[in-house]
N, CA, C, O and CB atoms as a CASP TS submission, in Angstrom:
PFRMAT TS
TARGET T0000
AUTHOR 0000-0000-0000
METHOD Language model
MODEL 1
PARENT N/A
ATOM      1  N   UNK     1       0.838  -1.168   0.000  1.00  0.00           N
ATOM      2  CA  UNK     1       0.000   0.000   0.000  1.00  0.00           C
ATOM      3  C   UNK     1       0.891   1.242   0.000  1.00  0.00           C
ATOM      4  O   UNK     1       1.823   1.208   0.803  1.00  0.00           O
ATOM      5  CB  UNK     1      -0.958  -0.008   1.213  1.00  0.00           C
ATOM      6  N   UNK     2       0.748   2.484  -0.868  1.00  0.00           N
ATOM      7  CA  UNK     2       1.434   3.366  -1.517  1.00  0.00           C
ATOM      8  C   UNK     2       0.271   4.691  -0.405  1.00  0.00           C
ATOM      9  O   UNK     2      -0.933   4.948  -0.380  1.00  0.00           O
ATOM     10  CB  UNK     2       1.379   3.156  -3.615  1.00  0.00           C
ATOM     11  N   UNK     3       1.458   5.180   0.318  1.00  0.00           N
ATOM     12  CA  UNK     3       0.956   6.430   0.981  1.00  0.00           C
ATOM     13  C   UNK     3       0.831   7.781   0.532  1.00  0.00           C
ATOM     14  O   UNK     3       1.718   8.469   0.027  1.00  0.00           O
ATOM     15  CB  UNK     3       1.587   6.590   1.903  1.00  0.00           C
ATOM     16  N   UNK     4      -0.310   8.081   0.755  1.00  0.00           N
ATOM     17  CA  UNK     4      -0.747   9.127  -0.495  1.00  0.00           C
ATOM     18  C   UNK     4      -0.088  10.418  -0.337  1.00  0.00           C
ATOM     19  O   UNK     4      -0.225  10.993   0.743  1.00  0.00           O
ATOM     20  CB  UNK     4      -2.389   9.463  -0.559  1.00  0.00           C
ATOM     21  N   UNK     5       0.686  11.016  -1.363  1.00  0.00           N
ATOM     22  CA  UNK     5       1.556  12.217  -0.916  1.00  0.00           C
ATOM     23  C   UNK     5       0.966  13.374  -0.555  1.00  0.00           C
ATOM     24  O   UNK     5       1.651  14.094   0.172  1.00  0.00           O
ATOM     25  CB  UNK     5       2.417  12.610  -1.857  1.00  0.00           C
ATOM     26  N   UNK     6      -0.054  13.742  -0.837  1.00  0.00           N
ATOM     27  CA  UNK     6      -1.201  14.869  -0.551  1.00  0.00           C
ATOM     28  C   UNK     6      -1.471  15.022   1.312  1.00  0.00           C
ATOM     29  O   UNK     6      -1.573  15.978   2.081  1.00  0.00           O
ATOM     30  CB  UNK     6      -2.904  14.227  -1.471  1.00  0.00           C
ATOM     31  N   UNK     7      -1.510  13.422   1.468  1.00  0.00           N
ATOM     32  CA  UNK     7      -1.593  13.635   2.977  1.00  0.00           C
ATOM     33  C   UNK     7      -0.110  14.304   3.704  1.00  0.00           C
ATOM     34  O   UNK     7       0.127  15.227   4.484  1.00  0.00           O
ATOM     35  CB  UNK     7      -1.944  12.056   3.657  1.00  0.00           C
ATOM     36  N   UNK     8       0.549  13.474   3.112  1.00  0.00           N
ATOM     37  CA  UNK     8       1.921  13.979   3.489  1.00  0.00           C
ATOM     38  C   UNK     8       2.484  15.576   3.679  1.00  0.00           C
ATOM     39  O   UNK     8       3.209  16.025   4.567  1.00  0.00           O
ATOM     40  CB  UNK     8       2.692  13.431   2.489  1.00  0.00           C
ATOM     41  N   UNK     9       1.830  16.312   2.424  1.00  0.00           N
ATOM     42  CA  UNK     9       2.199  17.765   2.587  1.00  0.00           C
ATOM     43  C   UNK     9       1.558  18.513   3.289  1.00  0.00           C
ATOM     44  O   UNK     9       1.871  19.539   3.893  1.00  0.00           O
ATOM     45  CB  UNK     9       2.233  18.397   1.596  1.00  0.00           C
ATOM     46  N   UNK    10      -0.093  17.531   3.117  1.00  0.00           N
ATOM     47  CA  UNK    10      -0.750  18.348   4.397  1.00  0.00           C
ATOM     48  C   UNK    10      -0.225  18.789   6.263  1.00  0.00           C
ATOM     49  O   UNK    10      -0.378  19.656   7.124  1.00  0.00           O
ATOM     50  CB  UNK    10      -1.967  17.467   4.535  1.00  0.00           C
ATOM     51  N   UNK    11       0.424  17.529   6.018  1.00  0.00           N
ATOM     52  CA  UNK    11       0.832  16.767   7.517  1.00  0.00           C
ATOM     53  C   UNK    11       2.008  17.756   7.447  1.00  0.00           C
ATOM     54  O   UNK    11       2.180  18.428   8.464  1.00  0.00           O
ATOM     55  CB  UNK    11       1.262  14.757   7.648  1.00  0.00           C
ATOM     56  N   UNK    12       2.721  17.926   6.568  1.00  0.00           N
ATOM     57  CA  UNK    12       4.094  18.704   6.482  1.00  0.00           C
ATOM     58  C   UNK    12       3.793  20.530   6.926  1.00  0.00           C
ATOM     59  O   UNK    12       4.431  21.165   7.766  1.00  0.00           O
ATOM     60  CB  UNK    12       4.744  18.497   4.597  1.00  0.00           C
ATOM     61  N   UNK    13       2.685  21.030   6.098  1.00  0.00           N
ATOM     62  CA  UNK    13       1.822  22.434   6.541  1.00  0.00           C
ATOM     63  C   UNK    13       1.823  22.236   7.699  1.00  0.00           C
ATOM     64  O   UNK    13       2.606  22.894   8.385  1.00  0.00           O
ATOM     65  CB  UNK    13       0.332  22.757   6.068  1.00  0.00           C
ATOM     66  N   UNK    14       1.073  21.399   8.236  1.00  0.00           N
ATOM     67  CA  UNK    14       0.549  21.745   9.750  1.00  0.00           C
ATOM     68  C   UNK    14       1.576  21.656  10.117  1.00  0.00           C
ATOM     69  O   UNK    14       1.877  22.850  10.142  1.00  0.00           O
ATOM     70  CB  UNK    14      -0.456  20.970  10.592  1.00  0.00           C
ATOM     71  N   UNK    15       2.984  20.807  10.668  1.00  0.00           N
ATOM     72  CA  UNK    15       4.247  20.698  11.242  1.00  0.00           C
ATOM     73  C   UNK    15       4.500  21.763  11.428  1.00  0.00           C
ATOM     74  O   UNK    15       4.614  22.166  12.586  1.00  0.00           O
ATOM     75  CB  UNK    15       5.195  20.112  10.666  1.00  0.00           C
ATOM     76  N   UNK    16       4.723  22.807  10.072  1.00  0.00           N
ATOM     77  CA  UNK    16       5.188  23.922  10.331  1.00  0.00           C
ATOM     78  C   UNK    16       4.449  25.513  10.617  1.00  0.00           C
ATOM     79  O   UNK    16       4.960  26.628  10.727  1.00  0.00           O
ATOM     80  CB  UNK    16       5.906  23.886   9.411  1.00  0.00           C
ATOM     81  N   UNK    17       3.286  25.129  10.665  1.00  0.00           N
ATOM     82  CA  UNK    17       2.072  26.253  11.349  1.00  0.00           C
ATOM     83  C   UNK    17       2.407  26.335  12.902  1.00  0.00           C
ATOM     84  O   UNK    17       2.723  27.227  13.690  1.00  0.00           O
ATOM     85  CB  UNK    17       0.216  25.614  11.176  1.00  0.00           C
ATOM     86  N   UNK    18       2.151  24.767  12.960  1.00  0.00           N
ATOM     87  CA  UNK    18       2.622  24.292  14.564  1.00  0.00           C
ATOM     88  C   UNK    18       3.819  25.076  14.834  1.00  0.00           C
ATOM     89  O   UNK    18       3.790  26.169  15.399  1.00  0.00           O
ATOM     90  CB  UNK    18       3.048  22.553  14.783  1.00  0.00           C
ATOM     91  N   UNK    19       4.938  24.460  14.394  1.00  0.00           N
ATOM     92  CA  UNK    19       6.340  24.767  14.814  1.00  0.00           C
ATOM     93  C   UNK    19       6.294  26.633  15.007  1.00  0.00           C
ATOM     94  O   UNK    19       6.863  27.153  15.967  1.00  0.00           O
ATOM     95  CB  UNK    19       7.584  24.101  13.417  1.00  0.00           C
ATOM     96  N   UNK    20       5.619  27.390  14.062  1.00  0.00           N
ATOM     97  CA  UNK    20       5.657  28.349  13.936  1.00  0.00           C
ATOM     98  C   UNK    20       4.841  29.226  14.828  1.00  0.00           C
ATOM     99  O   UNK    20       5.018  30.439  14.711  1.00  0.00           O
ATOM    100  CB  UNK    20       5.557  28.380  12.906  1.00  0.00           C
ATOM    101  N   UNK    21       4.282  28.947  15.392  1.00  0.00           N
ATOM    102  CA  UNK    21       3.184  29.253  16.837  1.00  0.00           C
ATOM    103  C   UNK    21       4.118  28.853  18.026  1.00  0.00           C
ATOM    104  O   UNK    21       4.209  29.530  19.050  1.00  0.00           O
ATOM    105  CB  UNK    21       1.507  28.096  16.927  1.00  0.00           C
ATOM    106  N   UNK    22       4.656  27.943  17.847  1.00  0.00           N
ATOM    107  CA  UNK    22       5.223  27.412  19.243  1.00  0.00           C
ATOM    108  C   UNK    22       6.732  28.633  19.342  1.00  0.00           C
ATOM    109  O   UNK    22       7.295  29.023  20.365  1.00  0.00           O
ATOM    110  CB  UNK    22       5.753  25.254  19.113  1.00  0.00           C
ATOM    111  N   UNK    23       6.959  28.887  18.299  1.00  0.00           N
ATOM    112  CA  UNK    23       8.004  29.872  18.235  1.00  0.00           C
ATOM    113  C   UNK    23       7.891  30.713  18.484  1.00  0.00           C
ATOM    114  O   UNK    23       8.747  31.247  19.189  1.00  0.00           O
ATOM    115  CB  UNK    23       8.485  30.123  17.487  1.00  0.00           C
ATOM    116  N   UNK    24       6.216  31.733  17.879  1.00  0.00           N
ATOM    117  CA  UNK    24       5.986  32.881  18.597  1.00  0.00           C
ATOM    118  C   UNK    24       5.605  32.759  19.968  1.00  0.00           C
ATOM    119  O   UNK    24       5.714  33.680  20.777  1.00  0.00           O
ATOM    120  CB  UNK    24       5.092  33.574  17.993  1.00  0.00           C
ATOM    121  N   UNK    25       5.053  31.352  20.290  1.00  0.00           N
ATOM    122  CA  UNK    25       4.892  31.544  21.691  1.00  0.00           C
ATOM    123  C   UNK    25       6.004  31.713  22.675  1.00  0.00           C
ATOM    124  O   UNK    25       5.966  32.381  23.709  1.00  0.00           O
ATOM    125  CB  UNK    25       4.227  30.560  22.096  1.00  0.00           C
ATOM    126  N   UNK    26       7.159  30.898  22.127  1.00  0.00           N
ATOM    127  CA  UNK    26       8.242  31.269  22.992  1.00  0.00           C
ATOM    128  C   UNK    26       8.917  32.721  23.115  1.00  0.00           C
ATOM    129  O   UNK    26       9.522  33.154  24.095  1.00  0.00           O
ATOM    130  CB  UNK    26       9.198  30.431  22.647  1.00  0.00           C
ATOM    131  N   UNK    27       8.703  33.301  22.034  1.00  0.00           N
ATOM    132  CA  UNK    27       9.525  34.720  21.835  1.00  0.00           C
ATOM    133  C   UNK    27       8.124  35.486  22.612  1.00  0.00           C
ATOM    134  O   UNK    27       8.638  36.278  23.401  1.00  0.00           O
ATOM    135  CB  UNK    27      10.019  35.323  19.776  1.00  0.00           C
ATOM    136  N   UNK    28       7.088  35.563  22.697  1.00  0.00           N
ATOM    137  CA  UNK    28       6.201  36.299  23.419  1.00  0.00           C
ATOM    138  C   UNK    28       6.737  35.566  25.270  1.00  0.00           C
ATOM    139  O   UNK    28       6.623  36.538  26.017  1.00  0.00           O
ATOM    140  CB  UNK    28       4.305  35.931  22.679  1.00  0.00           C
ATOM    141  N   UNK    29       7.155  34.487  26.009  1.00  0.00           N
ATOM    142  CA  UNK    29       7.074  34.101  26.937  1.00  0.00           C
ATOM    143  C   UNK    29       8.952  35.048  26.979  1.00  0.00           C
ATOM    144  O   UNK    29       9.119  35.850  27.898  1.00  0.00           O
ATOM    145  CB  UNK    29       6.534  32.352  27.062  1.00  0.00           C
ATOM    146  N   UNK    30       9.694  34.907  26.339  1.00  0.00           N
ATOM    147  CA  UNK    30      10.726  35.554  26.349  1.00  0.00           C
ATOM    148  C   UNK    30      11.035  37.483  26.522  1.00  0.00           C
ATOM    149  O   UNK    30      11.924  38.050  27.158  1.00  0.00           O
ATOM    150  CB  UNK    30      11.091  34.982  25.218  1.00  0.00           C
ATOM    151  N   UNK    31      10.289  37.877  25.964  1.00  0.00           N
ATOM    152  CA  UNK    31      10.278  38.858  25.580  1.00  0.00           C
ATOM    153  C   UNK    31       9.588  39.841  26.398  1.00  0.00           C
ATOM    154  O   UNK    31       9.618  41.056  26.204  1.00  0.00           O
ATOM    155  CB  UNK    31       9.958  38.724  24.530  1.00  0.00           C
ATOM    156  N   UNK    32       8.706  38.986  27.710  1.00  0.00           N
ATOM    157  CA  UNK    32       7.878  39.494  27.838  1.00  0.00           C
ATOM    158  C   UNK    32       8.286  40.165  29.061  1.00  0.00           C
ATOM    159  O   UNK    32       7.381  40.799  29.604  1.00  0.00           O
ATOM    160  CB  UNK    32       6.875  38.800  27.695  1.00  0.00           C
ATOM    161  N   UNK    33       9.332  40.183  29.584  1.00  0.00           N
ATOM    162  CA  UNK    33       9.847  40.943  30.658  1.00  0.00           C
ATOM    163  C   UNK    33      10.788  42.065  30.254  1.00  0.00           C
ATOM    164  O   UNK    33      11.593  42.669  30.963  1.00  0.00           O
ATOM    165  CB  UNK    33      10.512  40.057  31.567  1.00  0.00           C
ATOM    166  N   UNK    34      10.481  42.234  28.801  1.00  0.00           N
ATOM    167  CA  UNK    34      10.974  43.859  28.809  1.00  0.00           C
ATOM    168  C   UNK    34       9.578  45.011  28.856  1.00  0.00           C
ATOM    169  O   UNK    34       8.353  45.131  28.837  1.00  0.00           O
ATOM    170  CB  UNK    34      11.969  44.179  27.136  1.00  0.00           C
ATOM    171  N   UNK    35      10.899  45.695  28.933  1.00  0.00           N
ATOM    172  CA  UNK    35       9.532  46.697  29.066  1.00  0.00           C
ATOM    173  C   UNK    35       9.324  48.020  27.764  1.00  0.00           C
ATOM    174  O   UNK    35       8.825  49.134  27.924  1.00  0.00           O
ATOM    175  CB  UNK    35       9.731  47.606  30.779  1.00  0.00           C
ATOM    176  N   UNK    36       9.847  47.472  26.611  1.00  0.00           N
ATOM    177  CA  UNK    36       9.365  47.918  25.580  1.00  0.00           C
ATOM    178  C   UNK    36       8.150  47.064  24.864  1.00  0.00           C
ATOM    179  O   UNK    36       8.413  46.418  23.849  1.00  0.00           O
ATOM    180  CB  UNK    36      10.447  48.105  24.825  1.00  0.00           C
ATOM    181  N   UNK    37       6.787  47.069  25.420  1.00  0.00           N
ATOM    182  CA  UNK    37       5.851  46.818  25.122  1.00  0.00           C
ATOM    183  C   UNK    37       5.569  46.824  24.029  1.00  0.00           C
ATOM    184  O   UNK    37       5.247  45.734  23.557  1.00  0.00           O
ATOM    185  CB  UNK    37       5.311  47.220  25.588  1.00  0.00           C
ATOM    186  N   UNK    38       5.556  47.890  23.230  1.00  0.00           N
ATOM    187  CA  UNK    38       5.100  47.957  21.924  1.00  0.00           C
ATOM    188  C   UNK    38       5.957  47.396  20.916  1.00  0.00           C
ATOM    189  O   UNK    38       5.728  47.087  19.747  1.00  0.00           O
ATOM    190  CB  UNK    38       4.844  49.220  21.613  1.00  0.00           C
ATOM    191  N   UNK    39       6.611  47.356  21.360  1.00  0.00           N
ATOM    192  CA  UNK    39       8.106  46.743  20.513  1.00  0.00           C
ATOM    193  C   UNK    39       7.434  45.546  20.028  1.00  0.00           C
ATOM    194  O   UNK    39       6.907  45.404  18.924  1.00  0.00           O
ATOM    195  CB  UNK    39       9.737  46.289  21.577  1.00  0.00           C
ATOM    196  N   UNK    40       7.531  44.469  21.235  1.00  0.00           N
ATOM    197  CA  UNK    40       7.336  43.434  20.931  1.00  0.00           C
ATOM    198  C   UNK    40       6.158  42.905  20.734  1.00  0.00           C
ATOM    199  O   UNK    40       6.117  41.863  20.079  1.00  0.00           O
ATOM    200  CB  UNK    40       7.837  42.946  21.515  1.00  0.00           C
ATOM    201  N   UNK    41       5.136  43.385  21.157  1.00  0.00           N
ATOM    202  CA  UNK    41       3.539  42.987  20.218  1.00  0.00           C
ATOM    203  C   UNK    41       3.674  43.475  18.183  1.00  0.00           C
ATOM    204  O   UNK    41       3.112  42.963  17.215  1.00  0.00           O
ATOM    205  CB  UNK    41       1.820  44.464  21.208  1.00  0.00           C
ATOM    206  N   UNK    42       4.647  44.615  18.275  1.00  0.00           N
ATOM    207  CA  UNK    42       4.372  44.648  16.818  1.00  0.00           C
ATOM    208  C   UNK    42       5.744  43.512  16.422  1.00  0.00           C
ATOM    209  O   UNK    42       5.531  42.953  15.346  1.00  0.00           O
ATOM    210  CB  UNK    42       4.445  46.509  16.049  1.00  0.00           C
ATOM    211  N   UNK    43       6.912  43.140  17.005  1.00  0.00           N
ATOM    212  CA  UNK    43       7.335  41.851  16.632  1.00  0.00           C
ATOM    213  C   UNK    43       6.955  40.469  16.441  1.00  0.00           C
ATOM    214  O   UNK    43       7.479  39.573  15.779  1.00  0.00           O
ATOM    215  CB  UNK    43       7.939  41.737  17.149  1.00  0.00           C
ATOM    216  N   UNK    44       5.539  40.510  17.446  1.00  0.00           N
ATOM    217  CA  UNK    44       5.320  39.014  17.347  1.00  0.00           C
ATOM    218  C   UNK    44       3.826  39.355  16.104  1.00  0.00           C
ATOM    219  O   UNK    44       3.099  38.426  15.751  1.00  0.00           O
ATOM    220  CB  UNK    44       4.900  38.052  19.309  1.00  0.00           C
ATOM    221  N   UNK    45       3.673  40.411  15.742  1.00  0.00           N
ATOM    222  CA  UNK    45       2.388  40.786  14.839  1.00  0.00           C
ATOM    223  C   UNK    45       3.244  40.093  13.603  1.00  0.00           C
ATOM    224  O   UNK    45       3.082  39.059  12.955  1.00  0.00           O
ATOM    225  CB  UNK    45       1.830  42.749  14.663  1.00  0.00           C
ATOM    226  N   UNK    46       3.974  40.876  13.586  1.00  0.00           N
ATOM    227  CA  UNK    46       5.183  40.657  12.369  1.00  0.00           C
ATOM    228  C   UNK    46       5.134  39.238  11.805  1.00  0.00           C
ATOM    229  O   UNK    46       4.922  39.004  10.615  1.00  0.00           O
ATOM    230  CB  UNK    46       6.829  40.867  12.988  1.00  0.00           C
ATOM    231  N   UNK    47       5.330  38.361  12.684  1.00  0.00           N
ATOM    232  CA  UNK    47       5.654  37.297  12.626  1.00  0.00           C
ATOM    233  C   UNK    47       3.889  36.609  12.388  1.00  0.00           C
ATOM    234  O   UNK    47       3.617  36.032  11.335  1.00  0.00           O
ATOM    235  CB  UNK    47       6.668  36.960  13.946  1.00  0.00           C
ATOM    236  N   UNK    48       3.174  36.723  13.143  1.00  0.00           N
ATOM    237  CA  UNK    48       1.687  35.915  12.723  1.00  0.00           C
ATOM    238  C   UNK    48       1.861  36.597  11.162  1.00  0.00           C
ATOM    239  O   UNK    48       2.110  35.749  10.306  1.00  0.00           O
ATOM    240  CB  UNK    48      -0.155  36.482  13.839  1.00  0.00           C
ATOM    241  N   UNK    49       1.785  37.730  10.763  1.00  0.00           N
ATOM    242  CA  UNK    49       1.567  37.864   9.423  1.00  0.00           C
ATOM    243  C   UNK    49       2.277  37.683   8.462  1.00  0.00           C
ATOM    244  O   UNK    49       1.884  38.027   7.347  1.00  0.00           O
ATOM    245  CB  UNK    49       1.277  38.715   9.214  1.00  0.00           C
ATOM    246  N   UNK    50       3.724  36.992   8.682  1.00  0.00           N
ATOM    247  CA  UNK    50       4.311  36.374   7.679  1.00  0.00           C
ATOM    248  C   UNK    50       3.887  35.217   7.577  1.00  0.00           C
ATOM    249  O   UNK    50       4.281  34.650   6.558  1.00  0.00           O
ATOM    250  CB  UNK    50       5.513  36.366   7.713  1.00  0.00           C
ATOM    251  N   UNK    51       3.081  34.495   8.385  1.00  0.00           N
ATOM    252  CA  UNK    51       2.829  32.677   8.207  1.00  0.00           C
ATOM    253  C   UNK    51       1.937  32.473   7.119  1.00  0.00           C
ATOM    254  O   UNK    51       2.027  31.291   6.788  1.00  0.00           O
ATOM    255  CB  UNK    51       2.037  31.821   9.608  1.00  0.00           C
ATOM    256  N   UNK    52       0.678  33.408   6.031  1.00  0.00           N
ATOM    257  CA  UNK    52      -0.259  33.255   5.464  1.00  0.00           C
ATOM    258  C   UNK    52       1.437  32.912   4.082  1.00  0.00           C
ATOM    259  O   UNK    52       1.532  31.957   3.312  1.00  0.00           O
ATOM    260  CB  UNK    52      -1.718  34.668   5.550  1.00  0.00           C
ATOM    261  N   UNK    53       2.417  34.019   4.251  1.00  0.00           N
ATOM    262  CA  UNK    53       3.466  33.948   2.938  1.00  0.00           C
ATOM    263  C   UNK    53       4.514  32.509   3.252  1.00  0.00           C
ATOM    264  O   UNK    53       5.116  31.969   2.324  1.00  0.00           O
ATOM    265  CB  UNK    53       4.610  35.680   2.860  1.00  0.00           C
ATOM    266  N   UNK    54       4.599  32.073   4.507  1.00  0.00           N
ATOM    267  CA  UNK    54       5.292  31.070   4.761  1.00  0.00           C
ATOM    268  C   UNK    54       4.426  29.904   4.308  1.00  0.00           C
ATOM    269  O   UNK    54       5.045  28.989   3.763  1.00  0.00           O
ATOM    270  CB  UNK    54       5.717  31.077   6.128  1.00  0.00           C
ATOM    271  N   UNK    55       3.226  29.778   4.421  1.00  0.00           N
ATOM    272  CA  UNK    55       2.067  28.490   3.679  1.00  0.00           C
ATOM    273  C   UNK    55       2.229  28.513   2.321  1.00  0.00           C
ATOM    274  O   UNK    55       2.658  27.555   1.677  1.00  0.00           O
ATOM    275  CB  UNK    55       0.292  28.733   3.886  1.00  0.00           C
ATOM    276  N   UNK    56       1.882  29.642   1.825  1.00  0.00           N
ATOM    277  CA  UNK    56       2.055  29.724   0.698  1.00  0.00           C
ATOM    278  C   UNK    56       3.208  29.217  -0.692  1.00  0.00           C
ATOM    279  O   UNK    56       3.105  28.650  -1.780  1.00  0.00           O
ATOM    280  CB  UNK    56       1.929  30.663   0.915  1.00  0.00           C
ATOM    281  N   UNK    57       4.568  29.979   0.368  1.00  0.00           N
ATOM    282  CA  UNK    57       5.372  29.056  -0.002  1.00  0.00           C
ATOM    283  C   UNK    57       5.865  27.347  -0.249  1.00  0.00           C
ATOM    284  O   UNK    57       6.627  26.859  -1.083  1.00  0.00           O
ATOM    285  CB  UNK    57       5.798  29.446   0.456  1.00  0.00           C
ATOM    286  N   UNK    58       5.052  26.705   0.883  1.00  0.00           N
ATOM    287  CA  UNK    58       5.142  25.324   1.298  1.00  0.00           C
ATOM    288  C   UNK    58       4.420  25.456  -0.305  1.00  0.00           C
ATOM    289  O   UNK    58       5.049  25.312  -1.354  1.00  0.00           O
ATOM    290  CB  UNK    58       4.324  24.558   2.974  1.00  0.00           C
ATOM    291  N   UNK    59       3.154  25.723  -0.208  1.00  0.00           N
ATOM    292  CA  UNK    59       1.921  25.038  -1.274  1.00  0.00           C
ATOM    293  C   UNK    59       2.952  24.808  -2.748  1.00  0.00           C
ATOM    294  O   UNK    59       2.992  23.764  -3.399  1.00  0.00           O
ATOM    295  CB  UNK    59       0.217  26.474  -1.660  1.00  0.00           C
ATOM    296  N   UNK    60       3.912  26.355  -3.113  1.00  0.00           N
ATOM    297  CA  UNK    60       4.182  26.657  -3.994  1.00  0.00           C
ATOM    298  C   UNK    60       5.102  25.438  -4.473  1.00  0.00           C
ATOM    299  O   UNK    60       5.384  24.992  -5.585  1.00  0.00           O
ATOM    300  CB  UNK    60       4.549  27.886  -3.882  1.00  0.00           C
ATOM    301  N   UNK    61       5.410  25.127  -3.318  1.00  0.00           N
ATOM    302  CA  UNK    61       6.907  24.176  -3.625  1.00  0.00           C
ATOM    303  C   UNK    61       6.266  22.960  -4.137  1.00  0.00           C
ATOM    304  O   UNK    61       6.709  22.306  -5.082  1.00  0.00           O
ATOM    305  CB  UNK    61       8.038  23.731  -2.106  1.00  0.00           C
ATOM    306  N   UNK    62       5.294  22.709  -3.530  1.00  0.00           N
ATOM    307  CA  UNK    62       4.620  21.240  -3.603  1.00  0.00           C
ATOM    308  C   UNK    62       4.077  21.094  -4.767  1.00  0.00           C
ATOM    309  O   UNK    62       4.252  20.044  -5.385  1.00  0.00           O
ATOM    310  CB  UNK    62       3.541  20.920  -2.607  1.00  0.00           C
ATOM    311  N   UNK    63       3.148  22.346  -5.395  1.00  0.00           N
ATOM    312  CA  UNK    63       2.763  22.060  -6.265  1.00  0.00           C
ATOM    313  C   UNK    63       3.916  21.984  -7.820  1.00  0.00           C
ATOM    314  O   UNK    63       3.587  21.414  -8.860  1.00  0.00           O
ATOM    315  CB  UNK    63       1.700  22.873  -6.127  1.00  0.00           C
ATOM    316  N   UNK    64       5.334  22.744  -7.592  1.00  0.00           N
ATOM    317  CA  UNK    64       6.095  23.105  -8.412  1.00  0.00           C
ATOM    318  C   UNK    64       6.729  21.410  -8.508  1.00  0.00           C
ATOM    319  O   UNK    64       7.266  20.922  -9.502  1.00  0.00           O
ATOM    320  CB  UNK    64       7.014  24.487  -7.941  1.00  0.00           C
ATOM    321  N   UNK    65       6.565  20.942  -7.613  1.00  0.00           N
ATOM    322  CA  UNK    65       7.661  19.685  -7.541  1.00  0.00           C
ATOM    323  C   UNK    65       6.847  18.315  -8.215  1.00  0.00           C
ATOM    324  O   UNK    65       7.302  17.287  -8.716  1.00  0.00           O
ATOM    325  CB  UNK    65       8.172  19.316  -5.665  1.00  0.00           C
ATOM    326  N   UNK    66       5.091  18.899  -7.938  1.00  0.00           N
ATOM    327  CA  UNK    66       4.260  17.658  -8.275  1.00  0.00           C
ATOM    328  C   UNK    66       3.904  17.340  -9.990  1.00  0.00           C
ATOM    329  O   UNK    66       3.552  16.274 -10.496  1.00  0.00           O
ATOM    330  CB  UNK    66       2.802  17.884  -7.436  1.00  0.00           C
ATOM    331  N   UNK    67       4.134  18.661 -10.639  1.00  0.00           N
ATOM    332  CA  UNK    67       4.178  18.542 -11.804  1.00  0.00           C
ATOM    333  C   UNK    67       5.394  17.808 -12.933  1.00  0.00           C
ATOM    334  O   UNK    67       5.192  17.815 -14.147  1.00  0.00           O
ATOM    335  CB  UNK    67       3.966  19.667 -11.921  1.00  0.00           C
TER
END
């Protein structure tokens, strides 16, 4: 039985949505004893709004490689 690669990239997206949350969560648990406040809410903004271009990329690759 041949494992279907579709699941695979799916499984591969989420890995790195995951991984990528767990990262901002650490840099928000890190960060959070300074006291430039604004700093770092617009750093960790930064970062949620690069993940829609970081998916994207995954998709891009997958689909570039499946053809």
């Amino acid at each position: 039985m041949h494992p279907n690669t579709t699941v695979w990239w799916l499984l591969a997206g989420v890995v790195v949505a995951l991984a990528f949350f767990v990262l901002v969560g650490y840099l928000a648990r890190v960060l959070r004893a300074t006291r430039r406040l604004p700093v770092v809410i617009a750093a960790i903004g930064g970062l949620i709004a690069a993940l829609p271009g970081v998916l994207y990329a995954l998709y891009y690759v997958v689909n570039a490689t499946t053809v």
